[in-house]
N, C-alpha and C positions, 0 to 999 in steps of 0.2 A: 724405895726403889720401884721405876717401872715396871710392870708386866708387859710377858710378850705383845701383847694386844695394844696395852697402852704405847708401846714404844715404835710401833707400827702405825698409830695415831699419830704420833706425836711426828715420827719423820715425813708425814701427808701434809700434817701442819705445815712445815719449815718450808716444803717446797713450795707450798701455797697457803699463806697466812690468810687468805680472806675465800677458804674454800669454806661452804658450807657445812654445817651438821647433815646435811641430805647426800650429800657428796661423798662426805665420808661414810657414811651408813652402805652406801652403793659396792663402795670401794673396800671393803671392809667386810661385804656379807649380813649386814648385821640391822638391827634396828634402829630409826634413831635416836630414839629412847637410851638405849643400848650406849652408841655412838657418847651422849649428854654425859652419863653415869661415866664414864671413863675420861672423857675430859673435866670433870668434877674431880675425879682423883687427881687428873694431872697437874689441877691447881692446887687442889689440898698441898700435893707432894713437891712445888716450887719449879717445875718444870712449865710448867705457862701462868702470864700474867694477864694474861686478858687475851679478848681478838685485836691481832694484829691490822695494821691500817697500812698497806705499803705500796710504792709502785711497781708497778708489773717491772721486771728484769728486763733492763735495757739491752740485752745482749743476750739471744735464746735463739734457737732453731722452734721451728714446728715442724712435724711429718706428720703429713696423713697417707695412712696408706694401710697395707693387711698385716693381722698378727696369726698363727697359727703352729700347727704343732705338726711337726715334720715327722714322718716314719721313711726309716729309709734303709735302706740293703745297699752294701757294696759288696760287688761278687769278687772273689778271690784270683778266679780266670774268668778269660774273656767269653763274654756272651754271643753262642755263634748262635743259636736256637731255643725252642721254645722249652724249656726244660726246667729240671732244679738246679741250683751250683750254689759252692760255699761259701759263704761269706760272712761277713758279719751286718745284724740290723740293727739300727739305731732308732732313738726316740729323742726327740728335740723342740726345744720350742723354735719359732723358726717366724715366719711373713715377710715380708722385704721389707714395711714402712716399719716393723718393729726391731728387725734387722739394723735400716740404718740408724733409727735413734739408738741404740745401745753403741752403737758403732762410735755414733756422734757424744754421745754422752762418756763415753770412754776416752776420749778426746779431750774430751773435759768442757763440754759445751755447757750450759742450760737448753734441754731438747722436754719438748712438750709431744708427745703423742696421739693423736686424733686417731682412734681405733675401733673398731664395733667387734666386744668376746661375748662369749655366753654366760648364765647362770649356773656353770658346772664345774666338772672337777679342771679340766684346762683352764678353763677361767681365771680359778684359786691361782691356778701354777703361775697362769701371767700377770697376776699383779703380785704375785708373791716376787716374780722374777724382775716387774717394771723397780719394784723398791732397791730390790738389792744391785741394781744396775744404777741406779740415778735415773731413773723415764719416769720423767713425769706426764702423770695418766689422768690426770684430774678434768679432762677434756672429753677422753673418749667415753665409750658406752656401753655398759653393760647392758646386754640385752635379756630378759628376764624369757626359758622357755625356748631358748635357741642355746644349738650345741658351737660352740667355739671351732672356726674352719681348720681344716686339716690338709694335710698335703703326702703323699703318699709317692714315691718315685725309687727309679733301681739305676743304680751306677754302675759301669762300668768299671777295671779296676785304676784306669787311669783318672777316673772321677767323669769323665761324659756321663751324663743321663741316656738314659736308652726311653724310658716313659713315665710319666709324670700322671695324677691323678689328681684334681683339688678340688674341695667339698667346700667353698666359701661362698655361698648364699647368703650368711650374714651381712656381707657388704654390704648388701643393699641396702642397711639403716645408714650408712653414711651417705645421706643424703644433702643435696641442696637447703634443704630446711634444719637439717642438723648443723650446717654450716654457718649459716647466713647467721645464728645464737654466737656465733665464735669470730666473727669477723674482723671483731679487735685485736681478737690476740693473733692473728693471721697476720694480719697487716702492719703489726710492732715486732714481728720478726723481723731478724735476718734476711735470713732466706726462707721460704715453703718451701717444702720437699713433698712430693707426690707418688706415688705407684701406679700402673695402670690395672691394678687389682679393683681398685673404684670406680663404680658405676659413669656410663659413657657422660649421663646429665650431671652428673657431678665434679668428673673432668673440666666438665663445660662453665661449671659454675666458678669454677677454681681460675680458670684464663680471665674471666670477664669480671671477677671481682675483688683478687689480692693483687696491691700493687706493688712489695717488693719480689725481687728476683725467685723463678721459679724453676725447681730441678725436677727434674722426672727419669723414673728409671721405670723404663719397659719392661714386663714381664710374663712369658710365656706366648707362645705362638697366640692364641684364640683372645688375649687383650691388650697386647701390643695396639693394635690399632685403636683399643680407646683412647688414646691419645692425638690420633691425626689431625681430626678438625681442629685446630688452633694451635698448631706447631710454632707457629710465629709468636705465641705467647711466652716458649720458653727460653728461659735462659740457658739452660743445660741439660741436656740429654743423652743418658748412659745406657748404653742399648748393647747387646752382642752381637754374635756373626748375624743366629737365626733372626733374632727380632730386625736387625737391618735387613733383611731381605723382605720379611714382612710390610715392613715401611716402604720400601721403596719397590718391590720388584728387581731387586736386582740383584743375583747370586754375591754372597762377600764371603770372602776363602783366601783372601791378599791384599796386601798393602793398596795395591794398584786399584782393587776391585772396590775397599773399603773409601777410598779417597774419591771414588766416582758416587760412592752413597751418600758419604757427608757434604759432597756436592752439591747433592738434590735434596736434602737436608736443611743445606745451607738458606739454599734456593726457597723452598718453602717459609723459611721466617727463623730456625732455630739458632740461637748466637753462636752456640758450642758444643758440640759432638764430639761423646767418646765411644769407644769403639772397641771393645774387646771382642777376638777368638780367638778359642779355646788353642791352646798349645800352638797358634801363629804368631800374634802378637796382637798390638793396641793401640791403635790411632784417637789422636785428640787435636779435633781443628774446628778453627774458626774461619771467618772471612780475610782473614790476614796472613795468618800464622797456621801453621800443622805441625805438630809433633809425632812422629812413628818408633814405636819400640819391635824390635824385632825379639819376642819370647819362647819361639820354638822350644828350646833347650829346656824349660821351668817344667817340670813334673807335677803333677797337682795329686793333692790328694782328696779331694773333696772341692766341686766349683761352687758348691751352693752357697749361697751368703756373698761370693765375690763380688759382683754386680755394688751389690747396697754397699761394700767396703766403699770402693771404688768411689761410689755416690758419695757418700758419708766426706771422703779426703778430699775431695772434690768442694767439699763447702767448706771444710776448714782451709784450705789453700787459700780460698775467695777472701774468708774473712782475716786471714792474716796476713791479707793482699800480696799474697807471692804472685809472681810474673808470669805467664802465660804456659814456660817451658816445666817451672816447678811443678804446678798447678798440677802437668800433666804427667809430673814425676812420682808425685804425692799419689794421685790414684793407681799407679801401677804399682807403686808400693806397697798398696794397699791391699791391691790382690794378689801379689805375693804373701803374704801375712797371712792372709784371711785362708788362702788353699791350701796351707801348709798344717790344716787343722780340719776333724773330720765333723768339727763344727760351721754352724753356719755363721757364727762370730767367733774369731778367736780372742779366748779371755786374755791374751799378752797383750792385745792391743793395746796403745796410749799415743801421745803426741811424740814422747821422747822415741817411744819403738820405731813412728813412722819413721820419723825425722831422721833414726841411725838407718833404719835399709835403705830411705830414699837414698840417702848417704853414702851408704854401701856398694847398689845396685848400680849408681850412676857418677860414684868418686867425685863426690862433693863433699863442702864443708860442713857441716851439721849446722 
């Protein structure tokens, strides 16, 4: 029988048969000396026959983008002043780009994760957490000596953020040269999935050198805009009220207001914009078509994670080639799902779950 260790090897394996001894020793904590000795038992014990020879999975996502560990407070009443109020704090693992792969992965996709954590105790947690999710991490990077980014924010009780705080300096190992090592397996995706948590030259490298389809979901006031220079590169673009104003300069609070953004959106080179605010509703348009949900009425409990839902349902629609209106049915559904949990992924998610609210929400056929 396997040991815990071994069976944590051995599930590294499966996802990637021709990962190296170095790879796993990274991914693992461990030596790879260490690493050898436990695949020796794994043979002794009938569980592997050799190194595997196989082709890369013709059907995967990639994301790249931030992984971190969320603290977070929701106050019980409303925040009128600078004060204390009750509430409850939470601790989460959290980052968008890790966000939508567990998202995508729950889904039931093959999702590869392009990430830079630390040598510490978050670290442990996110690959303890990439395993038990299906994210495969065999890509990203452990940075030896750097603490894994954090993100620290206080909500309001309807789930608004009031302030936000993130400590991701790491990022900046996912760099153009970290990438350009990877470039095959970018480009035997699906789709790329992106965050604007990565470095602006990095963004840059991402437009100019994968060439299927690419989604981006904007995040936070102050890197929203790493994204602009090359808008015309994306294929999709999940942004909310604040970050569309970002983009464009132009207040969005209404259907009316949102649809003059994706406008200029459009204009700029992006195929398809979606468009959430918070407690209004959700617009998803392209140069042909627009679809508008009007969400007032949907109480949230928590918005964080919804963006990356959104993103996430947003590429399985694509790839199970629903129609234009689904598509834009699927990520509303999405963030239904994901708000109604004070996580930033809700663990009910799956294909069947989306598939019953989209169903639900908008009386259709499953």
């Amino acid at each position: 029988m396997a040991t815990n260790r071994e069976e944590q090897i051995l599930e590294w394996i499966k996802q990637n048969p021709l990962i190296s001894q170095n790879d796993l020793a990274k991914l693992a904590g461990i030596t790879r000396s260490g690493v050898a000795a436990h695949i020796s038992n794994l043979v002794k014990k009938g569980y592997i026959q050799g190194k595997g020879y196989v082709i890369t999975p013709p059907h995967y996502f990639t994301v790249i983008g931030g992984v971190n560990v969320d603290t977070f407070g929701m106050a019980k009443e409303v925040i009128t002043s600078r004060s204390s109020y009750p509430g409850k704090i939470y601790n989460r693992l959290g980052g968008v780009g890790r966000n939508i792969a567990v998202n995508l992965s729950k889904l039931g996709f093959k999702t590869y994760l392009m990430a830079a954590f630390g040598d510490d105790q978050n670290g442990e947690r996110f690959k303890a957490d990439s395993l038990k999710n299906g994210v495969d991490i065999t890509h990203s990077e452990e940075v030896s000596h750097e603490a894994t980014s954090s993100y620290l924010y206080v909500n309001q009780p309807n789930g608004d953020r009031i302030v936000g705080i993130d400590d991701m300096e790491i990022n900046r190992y996912m760099s153009p040269k970290y990438l350009e090592q990877r470039k095959q397996v970018l480009n035997n995706s699906q789709v790329v999935i992106i965050d604007s948590n990565l470095p602006k030259r990095t963004i840059r490298w991402v437009y100019s050198n994968v060439t299927v389809p690419i989604f981006a979901k904007a995040v936070g006031l102050n890197k929203t805009m790493n994204l602009y220079d090359g808008l015309n590169y994306l294929d999709t673009l999940v942004i909310n009220g604040i970050e569309a104003t970002v983009l464009t300069k132009l207040p969005v609070t209404d259907k009316i207001s949102a649809r003059k953004c994706a406008a200029m959106l459009l204009q700029r080179g992006v195929k398809n914009v979606f468009i959430y605010i918070d407690e209004v509703g959700v617009l998803y348009e392209n140069n042909t078509e627009y679809y508008y949900f009007d969400n007032h009425e949907h109480a949230a409990k928590n918005t964080n994670g919804a963006g990356a839902s959104a993103t996430a349902a947003l590429g399985w629609a694509r790839v199970n080639r629903d129609n234009f209106k689904q598509t834009a049915q699927a990520g509303i559904a999405a963030l239904y799902i994901t708000t109604e949990s004070y996580e930033a992924v809700n663990y009910k998610m799956t294909a069947s779950v989306l598939q019953a609210r989209r169903s639900k929400i908008f009386n259709e056929q499953a």
